[in-house]
PyMOL Python script that loads the backbone (N, CA, C, O; Angstrom):
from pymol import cmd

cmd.read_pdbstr("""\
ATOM      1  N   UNK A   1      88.921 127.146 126.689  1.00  0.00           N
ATOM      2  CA  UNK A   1      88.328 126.294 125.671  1.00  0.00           C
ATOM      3  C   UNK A   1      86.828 126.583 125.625  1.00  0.00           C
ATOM      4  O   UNK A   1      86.235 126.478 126.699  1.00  0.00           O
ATOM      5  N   UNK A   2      86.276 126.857 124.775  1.00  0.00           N
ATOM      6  CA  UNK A   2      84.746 127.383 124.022  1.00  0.00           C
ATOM      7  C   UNK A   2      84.073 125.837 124.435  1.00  0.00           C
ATOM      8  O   UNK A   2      84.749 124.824 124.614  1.00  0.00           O
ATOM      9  N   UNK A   3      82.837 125.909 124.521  1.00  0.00           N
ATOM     10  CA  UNK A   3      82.252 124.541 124.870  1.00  0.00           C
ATOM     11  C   UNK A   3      81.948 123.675 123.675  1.00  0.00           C
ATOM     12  O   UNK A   3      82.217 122.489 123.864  1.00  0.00           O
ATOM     13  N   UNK A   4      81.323 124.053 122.177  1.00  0.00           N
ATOM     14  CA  UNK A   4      81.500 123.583 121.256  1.00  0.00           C
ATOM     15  C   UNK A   4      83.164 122.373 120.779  1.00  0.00           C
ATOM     16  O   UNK A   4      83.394 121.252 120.324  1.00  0.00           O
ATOM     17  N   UNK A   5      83.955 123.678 121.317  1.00  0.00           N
ATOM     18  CA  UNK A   5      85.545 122.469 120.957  1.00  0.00           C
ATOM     19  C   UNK A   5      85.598 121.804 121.860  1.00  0.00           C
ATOM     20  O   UNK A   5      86.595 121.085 121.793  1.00  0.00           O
ATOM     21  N   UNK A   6      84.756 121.572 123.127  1.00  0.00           N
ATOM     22  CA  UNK A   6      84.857 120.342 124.135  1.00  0.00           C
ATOM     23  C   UNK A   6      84.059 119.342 123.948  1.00  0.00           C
ATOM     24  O   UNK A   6      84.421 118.207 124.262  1.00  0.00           O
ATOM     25  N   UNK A   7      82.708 119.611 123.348  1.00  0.00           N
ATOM     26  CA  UNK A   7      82.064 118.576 123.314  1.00  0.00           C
ATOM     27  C   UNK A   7      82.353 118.027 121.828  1.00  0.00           C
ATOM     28  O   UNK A   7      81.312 117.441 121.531  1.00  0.00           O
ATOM     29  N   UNK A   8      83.142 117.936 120.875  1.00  0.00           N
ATOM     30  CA  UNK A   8      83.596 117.303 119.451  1.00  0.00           C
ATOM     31  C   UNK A   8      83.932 116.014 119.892  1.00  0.00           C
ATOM     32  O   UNK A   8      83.128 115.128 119.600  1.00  0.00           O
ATOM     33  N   UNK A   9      84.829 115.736 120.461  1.00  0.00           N
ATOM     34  CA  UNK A   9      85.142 114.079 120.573  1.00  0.00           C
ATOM     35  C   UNK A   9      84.328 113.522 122.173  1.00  0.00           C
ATOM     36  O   UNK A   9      84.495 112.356 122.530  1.00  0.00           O
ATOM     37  N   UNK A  10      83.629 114.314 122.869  1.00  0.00           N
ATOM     38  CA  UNK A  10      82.984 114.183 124.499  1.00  0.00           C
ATOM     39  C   UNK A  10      82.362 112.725 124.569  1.00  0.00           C
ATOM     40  O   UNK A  10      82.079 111.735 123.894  1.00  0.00           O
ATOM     41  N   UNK A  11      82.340 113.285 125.891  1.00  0.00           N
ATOM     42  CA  UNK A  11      80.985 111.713 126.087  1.00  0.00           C
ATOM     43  C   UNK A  11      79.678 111.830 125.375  1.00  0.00           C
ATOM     44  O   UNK A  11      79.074 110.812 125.036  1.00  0.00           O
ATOM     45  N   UNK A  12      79.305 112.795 125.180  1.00  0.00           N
ATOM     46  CA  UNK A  12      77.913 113.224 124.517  1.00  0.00           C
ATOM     47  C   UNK A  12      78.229 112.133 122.448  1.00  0.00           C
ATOM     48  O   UNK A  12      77.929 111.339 121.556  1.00  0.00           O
ATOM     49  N   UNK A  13      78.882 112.941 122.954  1.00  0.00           N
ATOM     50  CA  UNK A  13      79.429 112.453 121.081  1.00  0.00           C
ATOM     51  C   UNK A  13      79.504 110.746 120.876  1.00  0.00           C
ATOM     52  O   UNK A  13      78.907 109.974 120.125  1.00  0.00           O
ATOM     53  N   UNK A  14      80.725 110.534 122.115  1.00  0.00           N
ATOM     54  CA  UNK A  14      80.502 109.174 122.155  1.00  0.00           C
ATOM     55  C   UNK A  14      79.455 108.109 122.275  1.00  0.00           C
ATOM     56  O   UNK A  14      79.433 107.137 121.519  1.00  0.00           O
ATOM     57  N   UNK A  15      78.523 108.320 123.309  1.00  0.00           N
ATOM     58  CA  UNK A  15      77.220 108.220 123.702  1.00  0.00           C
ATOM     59  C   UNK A  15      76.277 108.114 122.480  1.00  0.00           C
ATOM     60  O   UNK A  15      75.572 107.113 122.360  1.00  0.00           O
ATOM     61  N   UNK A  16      76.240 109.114 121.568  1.00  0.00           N
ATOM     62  CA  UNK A  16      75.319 109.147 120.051  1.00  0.00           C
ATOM     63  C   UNK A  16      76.184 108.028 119.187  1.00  0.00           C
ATOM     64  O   UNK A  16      75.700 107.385 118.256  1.00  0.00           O
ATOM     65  N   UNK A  17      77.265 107.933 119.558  1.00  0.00           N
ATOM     66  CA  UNK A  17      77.578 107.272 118.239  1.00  0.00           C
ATOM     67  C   UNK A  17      77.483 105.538 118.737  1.00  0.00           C
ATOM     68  O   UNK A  17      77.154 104.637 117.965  1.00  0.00           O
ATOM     69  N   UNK A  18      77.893 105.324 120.349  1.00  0.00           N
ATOM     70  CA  UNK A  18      77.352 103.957 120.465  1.00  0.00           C
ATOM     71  C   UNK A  18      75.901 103.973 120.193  1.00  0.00           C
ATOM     72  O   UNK A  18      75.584 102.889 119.703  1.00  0.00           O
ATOM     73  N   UNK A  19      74.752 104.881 120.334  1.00  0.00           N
ATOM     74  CA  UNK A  19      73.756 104.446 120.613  1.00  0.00           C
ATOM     75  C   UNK A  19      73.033 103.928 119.141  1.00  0.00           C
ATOM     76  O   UNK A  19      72.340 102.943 118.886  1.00  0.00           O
ATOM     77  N   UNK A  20      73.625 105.292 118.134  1.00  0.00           N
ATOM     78  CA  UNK A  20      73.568 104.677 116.534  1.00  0.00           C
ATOM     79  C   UNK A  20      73.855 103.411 116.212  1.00  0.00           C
ATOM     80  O   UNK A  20      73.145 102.723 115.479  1.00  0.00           O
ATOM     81  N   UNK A  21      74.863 103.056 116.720  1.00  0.00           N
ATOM     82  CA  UNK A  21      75.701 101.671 116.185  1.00  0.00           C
ATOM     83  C   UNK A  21      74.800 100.953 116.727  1.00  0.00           C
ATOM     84  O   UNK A  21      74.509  99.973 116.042  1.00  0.00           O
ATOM     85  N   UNK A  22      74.202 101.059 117.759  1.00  0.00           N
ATOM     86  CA  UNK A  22      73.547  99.452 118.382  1.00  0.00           C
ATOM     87  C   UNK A  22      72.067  99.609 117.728  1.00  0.00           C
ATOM     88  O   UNK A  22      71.440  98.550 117.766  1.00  0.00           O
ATOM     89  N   UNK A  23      71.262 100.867 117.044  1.00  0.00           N
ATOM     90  CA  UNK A  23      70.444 100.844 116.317  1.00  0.00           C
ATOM     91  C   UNK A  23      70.582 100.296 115.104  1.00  0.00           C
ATOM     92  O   UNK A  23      69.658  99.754 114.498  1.00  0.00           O
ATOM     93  N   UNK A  24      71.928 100.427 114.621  1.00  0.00           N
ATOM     94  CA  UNK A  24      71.775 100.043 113.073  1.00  0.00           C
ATOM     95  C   UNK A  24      72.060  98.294 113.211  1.00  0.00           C
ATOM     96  O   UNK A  24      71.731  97.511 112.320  1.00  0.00           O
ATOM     97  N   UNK A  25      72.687  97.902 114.422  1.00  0.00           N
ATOM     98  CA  UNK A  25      72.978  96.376 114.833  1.00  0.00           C
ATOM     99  C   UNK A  25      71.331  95.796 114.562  1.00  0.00           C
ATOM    100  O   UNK A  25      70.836  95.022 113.742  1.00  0.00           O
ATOM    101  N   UNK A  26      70.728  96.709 115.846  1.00  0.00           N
ATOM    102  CA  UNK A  26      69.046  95.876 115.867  1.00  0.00           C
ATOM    103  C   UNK A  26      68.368  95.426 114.114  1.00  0.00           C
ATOM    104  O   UNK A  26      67.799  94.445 113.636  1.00  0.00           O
ATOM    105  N   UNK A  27      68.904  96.989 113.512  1.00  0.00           N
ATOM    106  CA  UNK A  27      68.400  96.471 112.206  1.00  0.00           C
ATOM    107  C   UNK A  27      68.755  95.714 111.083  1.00  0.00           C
ATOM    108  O   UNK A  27      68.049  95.493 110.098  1.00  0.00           O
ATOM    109  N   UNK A  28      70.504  95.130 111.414  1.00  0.00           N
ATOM    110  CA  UNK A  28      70.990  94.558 110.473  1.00  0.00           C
ATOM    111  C   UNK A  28      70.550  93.454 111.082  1.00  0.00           C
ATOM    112  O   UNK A  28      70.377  92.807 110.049  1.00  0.00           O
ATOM    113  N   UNK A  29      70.146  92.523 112.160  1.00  0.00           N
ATOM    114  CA  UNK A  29      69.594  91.564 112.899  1.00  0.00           C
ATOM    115  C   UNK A  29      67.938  90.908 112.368  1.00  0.00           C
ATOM    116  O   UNK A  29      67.478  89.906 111.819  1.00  0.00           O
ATOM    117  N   UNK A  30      67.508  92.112 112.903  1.00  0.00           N
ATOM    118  CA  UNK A  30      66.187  92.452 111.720  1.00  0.00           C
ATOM    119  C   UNK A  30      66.168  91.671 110.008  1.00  0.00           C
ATOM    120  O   UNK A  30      65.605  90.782 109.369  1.00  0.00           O
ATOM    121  N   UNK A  31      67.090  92.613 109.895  1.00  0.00           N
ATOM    122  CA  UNK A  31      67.061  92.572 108.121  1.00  0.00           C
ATOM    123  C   UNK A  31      67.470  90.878 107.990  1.00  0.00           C
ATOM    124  O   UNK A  31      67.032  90.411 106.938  1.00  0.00           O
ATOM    125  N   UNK A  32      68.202  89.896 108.828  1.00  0.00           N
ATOM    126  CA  UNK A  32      68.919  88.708 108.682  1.00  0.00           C
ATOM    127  C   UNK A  32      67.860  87.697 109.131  1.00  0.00           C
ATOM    128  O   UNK A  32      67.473  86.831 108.348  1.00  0.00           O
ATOM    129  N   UNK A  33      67.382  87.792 110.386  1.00  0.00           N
ATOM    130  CA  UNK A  33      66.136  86.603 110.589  1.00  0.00           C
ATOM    131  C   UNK A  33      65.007  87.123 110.039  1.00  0.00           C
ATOM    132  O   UNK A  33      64.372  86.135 109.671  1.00  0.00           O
ATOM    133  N   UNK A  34      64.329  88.198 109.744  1.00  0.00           N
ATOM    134  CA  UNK A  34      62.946  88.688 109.585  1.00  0.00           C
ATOM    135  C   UNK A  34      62.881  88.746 107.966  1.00  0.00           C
ATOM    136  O   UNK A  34      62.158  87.940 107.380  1.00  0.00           O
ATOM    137  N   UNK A  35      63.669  89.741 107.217  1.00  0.00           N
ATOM    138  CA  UNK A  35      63.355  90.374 106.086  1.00  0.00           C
ATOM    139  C   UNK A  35      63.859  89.235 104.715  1.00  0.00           C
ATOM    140  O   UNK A  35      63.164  88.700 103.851  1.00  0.00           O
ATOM    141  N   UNK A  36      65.450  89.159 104.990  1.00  0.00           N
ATOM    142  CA  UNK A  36      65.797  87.852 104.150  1.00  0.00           C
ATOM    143  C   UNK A  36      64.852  86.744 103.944  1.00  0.00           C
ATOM    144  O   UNK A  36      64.104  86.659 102.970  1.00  0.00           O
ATOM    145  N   UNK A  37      64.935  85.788 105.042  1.00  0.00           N
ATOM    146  CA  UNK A  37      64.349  84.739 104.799  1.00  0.00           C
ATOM    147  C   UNK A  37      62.680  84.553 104.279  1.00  0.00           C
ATOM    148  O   UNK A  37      62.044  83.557 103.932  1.00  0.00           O
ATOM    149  N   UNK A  38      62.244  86.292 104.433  1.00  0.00           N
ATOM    150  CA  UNK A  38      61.110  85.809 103.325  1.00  0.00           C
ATOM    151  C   UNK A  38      61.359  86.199 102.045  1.00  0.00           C
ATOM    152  O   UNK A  38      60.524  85.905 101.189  1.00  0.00           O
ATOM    153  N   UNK A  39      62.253  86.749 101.767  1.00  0.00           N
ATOM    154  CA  UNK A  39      62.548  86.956  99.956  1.00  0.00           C
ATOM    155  C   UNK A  39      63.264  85.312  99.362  1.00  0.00           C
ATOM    156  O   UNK A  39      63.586  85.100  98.193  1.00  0.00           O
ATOM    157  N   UNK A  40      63.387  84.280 100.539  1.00  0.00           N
ATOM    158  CA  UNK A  40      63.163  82.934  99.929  1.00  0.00           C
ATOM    159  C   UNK A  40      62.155  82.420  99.396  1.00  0.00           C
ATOM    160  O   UNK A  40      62.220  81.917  98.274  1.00  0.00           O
ATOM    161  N   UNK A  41      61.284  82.449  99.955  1.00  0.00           N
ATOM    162  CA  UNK A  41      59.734  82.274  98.954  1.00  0.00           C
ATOM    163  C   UNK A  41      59.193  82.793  98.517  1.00  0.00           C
ATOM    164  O   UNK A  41      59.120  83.998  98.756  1.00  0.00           O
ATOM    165  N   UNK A  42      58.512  82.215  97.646  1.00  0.00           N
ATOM    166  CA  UNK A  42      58.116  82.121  96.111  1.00  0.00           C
ATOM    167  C   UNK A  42      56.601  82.954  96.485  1.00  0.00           C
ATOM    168  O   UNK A  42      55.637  82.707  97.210  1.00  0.00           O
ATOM    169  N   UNK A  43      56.970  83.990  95.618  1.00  0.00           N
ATOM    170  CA  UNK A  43      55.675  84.853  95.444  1.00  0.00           C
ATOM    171  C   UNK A  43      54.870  84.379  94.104  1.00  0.00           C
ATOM    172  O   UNK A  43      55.315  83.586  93.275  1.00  0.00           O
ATOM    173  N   UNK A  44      53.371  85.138  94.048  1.00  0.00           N
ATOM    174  CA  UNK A  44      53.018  84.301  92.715  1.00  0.00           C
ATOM    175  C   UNK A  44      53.298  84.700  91.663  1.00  0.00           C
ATOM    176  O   UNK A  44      53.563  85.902  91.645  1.00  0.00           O
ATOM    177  N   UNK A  45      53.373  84.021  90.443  1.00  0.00           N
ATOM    178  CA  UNK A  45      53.637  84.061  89.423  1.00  0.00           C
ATOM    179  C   UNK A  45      53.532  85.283  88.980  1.00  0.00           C
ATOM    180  O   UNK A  45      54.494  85.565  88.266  1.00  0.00           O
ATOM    181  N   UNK A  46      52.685  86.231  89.111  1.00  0.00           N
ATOM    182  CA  UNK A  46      52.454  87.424  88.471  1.00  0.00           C
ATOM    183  C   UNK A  46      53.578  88.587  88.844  1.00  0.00           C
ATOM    184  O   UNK A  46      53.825  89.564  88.136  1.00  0.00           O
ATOM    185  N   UNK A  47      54.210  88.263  90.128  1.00  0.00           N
ATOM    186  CA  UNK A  47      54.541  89.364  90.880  1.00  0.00           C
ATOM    187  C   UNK A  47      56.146  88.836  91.118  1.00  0.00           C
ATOM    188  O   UNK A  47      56.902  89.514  91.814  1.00  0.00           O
ATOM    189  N   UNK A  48      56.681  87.345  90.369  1.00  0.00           N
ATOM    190  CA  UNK A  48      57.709  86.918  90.987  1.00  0.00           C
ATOM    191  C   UNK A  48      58.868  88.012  90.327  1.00  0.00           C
ATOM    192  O   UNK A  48      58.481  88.580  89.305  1.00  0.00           O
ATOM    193  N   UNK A  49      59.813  88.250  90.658  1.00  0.00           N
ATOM    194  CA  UNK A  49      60.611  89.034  89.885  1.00  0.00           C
ATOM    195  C   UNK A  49      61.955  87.693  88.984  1.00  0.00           C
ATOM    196  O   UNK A  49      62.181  86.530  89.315  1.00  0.00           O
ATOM    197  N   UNK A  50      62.459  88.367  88.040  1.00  0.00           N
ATOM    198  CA  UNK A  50      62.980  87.549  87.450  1.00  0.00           C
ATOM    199  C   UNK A  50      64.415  87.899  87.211  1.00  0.00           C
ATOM    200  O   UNK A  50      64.896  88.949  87.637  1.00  0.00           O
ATOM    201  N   UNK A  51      65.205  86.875  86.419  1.00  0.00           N
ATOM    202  CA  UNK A  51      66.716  87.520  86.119  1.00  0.00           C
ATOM    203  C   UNK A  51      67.370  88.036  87.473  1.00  0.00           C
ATOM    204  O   UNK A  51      67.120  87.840  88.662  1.00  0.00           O
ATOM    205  N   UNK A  52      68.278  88.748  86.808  1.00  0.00           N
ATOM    206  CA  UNK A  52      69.022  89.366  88.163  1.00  0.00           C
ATOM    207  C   UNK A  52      68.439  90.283  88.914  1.00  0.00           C
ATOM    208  O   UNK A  52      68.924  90.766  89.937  1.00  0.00           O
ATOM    209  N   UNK A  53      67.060  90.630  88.280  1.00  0.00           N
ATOM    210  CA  UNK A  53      66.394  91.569  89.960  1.00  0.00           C
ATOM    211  C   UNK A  53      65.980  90.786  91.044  1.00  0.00           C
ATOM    212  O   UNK A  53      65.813  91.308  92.146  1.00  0.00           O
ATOM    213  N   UNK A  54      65.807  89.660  90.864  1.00  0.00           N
ATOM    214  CA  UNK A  54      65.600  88.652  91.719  1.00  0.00           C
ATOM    215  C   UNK A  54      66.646  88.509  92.582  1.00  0.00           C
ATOM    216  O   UNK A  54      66.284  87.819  93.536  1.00  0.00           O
ATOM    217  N   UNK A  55      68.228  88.993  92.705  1.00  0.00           N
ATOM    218  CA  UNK A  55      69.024  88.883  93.552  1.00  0.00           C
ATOM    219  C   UNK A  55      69.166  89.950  93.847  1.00  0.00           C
ATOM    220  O   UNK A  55      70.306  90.066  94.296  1.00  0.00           O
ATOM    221  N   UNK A  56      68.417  91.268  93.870  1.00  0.00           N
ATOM    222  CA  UNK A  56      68.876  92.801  93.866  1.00  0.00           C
ATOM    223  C   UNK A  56      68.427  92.603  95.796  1.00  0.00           C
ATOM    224  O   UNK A  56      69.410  92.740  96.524  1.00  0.00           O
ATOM    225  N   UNK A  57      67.571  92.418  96.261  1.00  0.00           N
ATOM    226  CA  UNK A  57      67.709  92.763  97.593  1.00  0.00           C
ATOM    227  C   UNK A  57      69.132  92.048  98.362  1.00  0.00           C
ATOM    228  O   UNK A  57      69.928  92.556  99.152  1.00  0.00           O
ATOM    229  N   UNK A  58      69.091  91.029  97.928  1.00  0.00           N
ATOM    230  CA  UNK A  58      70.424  90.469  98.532  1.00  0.00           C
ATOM    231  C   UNK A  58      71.453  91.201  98.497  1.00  0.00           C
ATOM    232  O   UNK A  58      72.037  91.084  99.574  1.00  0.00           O
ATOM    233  N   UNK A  59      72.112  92.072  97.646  1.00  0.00           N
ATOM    234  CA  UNK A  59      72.588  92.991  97.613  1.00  0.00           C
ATOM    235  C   UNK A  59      73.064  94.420  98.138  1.00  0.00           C
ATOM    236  O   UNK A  59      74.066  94.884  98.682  1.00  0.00           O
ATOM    237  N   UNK A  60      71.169  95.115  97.456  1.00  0.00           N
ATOM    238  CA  UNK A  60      71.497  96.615  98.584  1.00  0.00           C
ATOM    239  C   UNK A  60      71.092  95.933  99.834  1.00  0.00           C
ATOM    240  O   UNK A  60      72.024  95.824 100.632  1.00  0.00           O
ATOM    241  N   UNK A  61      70.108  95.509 100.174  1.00  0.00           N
ATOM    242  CA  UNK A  61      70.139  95.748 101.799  1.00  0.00           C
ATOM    243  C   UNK A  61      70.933  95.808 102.677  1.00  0.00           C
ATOM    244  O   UNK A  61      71.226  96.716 103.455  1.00  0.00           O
ATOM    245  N   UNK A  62      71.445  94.381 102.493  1.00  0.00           N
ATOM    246  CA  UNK A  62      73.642  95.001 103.506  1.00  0.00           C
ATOM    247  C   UNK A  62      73.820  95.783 103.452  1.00  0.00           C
ATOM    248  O   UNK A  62      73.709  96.536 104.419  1.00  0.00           O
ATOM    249  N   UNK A  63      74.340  96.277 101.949  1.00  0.00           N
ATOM    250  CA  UNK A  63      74.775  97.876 101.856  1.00  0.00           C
ATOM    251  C   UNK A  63      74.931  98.913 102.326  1.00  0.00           C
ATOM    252  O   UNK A  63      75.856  99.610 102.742  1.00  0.00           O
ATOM    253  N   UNK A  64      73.014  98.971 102.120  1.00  0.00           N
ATOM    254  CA  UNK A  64      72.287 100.092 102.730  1.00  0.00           C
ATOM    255  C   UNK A  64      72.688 100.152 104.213  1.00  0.00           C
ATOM    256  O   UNK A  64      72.959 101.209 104.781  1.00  0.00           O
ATOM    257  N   UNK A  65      72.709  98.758 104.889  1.00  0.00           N
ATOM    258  CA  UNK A  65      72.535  98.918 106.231  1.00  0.00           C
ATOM    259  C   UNK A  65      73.904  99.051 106.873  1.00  0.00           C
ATOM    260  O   UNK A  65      73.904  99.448 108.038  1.00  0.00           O
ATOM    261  N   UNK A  66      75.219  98.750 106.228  1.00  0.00           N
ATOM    262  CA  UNK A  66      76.199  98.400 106.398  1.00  0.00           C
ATOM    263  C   UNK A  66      77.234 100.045 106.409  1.00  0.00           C
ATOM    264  O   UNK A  66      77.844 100.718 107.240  1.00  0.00           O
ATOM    265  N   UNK A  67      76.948 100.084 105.033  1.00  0.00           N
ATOM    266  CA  UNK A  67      77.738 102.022 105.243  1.00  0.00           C
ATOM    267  C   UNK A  67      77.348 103.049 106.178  1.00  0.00           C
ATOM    268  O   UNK A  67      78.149 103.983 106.209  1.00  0.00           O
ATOM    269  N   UNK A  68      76.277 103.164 107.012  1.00  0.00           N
ATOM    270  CA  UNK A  68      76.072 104.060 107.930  1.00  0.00           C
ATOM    271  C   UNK A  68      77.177 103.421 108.957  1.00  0.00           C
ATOM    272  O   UNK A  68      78.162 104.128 109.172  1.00  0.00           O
ATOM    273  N   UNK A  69      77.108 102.168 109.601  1.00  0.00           N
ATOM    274  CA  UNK A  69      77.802 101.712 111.125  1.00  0.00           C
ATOM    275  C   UNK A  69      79.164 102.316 110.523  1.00  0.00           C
ATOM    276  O   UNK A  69      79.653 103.332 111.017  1.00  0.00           O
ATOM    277  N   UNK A  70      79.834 101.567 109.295  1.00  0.00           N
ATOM    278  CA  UNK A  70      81.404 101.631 109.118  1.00  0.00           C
ATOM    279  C   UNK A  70      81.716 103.178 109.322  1.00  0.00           C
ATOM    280  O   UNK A  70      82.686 103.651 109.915  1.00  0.00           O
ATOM    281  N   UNK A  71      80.614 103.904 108.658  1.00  0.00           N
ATOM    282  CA  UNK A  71      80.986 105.097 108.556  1.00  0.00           C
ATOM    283  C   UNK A  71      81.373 105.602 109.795  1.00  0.00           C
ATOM    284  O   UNK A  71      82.413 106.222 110.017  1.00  0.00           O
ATOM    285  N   UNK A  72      80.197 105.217 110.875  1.00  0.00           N
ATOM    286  CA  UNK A  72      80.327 105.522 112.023  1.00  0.00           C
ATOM    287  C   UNK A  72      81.694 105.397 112.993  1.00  0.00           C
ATOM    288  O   UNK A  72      82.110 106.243 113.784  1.00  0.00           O
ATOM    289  N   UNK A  73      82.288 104.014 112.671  1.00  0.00           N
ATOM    290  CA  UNK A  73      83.093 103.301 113.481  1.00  0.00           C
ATOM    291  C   UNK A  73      84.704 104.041 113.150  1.00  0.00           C
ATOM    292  O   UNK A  73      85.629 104.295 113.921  1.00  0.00           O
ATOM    293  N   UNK A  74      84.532 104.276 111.427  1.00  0.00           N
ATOM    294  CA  UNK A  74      85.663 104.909 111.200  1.00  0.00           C
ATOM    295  C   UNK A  74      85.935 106.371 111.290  1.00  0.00           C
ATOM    296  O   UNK A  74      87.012 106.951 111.153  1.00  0.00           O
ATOM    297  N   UNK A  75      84.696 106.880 111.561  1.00  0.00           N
ATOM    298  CA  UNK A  75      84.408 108.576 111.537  1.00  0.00           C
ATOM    299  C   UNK A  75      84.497 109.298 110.381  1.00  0.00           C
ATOM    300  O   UNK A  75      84.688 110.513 110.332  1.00  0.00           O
ATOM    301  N   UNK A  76      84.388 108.712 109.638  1.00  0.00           N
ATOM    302  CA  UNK A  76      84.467 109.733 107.896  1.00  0.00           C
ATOM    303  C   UNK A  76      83.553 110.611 108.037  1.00  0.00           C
ATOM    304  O   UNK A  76      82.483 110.262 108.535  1.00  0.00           O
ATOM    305  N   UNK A  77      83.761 111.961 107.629  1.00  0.00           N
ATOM    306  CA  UNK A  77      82.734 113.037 107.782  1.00  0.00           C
ATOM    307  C   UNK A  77      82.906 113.645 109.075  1.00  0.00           C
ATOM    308  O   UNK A  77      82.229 114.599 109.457  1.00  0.00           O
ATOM    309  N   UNK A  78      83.682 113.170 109.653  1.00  0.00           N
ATOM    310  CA  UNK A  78      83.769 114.283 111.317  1.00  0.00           C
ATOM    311  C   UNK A  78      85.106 115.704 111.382  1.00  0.00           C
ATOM    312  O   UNK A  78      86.301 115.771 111.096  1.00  0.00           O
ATOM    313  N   UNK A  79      84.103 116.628 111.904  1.00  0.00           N
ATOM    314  CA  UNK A  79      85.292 117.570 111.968  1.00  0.00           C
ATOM    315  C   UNK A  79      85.257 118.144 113.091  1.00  0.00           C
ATOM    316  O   UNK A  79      84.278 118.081 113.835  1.00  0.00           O
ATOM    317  N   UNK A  80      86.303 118.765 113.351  1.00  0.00           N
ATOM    318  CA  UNK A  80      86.272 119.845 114.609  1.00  0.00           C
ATOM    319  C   UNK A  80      85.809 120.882 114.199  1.00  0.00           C
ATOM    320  O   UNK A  80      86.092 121.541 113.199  1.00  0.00           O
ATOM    321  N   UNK A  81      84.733 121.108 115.358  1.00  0.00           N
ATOM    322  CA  UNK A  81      84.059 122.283 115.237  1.00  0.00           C
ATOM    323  C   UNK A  81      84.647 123.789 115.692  1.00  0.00           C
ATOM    324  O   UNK A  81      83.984 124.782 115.989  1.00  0.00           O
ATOM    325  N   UNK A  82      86.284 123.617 115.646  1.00  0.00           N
ATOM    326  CA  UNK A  82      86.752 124.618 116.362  1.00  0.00           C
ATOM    327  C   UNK A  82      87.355 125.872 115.893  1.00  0.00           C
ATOM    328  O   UNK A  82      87.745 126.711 116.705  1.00  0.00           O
TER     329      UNK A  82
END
""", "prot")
cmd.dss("prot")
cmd.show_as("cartoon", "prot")
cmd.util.cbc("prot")
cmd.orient("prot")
């Protein structure tokens, strides 16, 4: 066995992919006490956004932060390198 086809599913592999997951945790944590709760208040008048852009962060940010872990957890995009 070539060392490339050993290390595809290895501890190395495993190791990167917990260590991702608990990075993107810190930041979905982040994004929930820190970033949210100030898009509750009221900016001034000049700068408030209105209509439905006013709910647009509520939105992508999960998103954004959310499709990297799943991706991770489910492995979409992984191949053998063999």
């Amino acid at each position: 066995m070539d060392v490339v086809g050993s290390m595809v599913g290895g501890p190395i592999a495993e190791a990167l992919r917990l260590f991702f997951l608990a990075f993107y945790a810190i930041g979905v944590t982040v994004l929930v006490l820190r970033v949210l709760p100030l898009a509750f208040r009221s900016a001034p008048v000049e700068r408030r956004a209105e209509g439905i852009y006013r709910y647009l962060p509520f939105f992508l940010l999960p998103v954004g932060f959310l499709i990297p872990p799943v991706a991770m957890l489910t492995r979409v995009g992984e191949f053998n390198a063999t």
